[in-house]
N, C-alpha and C positions, 0 to 999 in steps of 0.2 A: 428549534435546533436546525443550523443548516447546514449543509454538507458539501465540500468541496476535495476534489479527487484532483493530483498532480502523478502524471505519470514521471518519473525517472527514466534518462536513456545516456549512455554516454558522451549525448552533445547537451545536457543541460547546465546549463551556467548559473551561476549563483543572481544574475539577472534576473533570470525566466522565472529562477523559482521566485524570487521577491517580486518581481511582475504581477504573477499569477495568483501572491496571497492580496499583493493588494489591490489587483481588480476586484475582488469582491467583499472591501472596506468601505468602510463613510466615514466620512470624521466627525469624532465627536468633540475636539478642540483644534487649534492647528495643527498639535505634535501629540496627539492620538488618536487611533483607527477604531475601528472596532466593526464587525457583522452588522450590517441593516437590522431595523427592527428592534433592536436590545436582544437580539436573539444569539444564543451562543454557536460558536462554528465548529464541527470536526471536522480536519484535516485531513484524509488518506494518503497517504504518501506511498503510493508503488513503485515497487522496487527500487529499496530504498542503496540499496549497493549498487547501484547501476552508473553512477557518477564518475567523470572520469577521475584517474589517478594520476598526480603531475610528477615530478622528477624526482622529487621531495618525500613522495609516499602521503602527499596532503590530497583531500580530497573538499575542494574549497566550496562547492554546492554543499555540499553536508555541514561545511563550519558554520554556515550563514543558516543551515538549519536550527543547529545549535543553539546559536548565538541568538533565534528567536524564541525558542524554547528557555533557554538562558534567563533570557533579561528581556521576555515578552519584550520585542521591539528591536526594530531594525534601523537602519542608517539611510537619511534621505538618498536618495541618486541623482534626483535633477540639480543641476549643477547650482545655481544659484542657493540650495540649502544643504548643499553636501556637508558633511560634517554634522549635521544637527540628527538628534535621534529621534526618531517615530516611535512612540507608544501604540503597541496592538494587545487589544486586553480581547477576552472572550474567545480565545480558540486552548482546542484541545486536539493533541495526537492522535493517528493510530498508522502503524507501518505494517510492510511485509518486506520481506526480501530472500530471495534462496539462501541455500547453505553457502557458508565462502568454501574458496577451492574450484579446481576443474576450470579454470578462465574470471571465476566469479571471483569478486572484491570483497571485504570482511567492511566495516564502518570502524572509526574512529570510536575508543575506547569511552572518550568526551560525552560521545553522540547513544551510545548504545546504555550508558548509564540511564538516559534519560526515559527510557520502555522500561516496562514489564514485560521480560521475555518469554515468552509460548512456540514451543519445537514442536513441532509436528511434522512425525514422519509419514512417509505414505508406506498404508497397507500391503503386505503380501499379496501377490497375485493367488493365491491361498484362501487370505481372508476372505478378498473383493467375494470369488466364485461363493463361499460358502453366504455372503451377506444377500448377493444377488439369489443365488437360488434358493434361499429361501422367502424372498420377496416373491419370485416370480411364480414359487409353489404353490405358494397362497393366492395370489392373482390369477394365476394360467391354473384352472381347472377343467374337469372333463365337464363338470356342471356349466360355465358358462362358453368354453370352446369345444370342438371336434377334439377328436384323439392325436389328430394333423398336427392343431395348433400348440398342443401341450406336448409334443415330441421335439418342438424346435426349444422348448425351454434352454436347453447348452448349448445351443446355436448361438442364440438370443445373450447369452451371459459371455459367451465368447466375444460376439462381434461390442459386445458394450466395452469389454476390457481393452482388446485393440481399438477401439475407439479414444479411450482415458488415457492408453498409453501413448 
């Protein structure tokens, strides 16, 4: 299995991303790609709403996502084969992206069918304390520290939180 990570940012063009999947293809006919090796590819796509949004409310990096998720395969670019389609077999998804709202962008209805979606929200400042101190109760004892060391315990779980936050 190999592994291949694309960041998303609001200057990625639907270019970069087909650049980026096909630098690490080989061909295995003229008009199909595929991972080195016969080995299969996961994809990470971070931050997958980051893409800009045109006039239109289109967000054309993410079409061309799609569009290889779709119908595994994309559209040559260089110009003498433009038009002709590339077969890419052997890759598989996996994304993240924020919540939409607050500045952030939601994805295309097309694009978001194609995950299984997993929400995860972040812990209570609540929980964190009660997960950390009990880690750190079990860890930070009198038996292997000073009575010094095991008094900074909610020191220790404070500065990790403002840390996280």
């Amino acid at each position: 299995m190999l592994f291949k990570r694309i960041n998303f940012s609001s200057a990625t063009t639907p270019e970069n991303y087909q650049e980026g999947i096909e630098n690490e293809l080989v061909n295995q006919t003229s008009k199909t790609s595929v991972p080195p090796g016969g080995k299969q590819m996961t994809v990470f796509l971070d931050d997958l709403s980051m893409p800009y949004v045109n006039d239109w409310g289109d967000q054309e990096t993410l079409e061309i996502v799609r569009q290889l998720m779709n119908q595994k395969g994309l559209y040559f670019l260089h110009k003498d084969q433009r038009g002709d389609f590339r077969a890419i077999l052997k890759l598989k998804f996996v994304a993240c992206m924020n919540h939409p709202g607050g500045g952030r962008n939601d994805i295309p209805s097309r694009l978001k069918r194609q995950f299984f979606s997993l929400n995860m929200t972040a812990p209570s400042t609540r929980s964190i304390e009660n997960i950390y101190g009990a880690i750190l109760s079990a860890l930070i004892t009198t038996k292997k520290y000073s009575q010094e060391v095991v008094n900074m315990r909610t020191q220790l779980i404070d500065a990790t939180i403002t840390l996280w936050e």
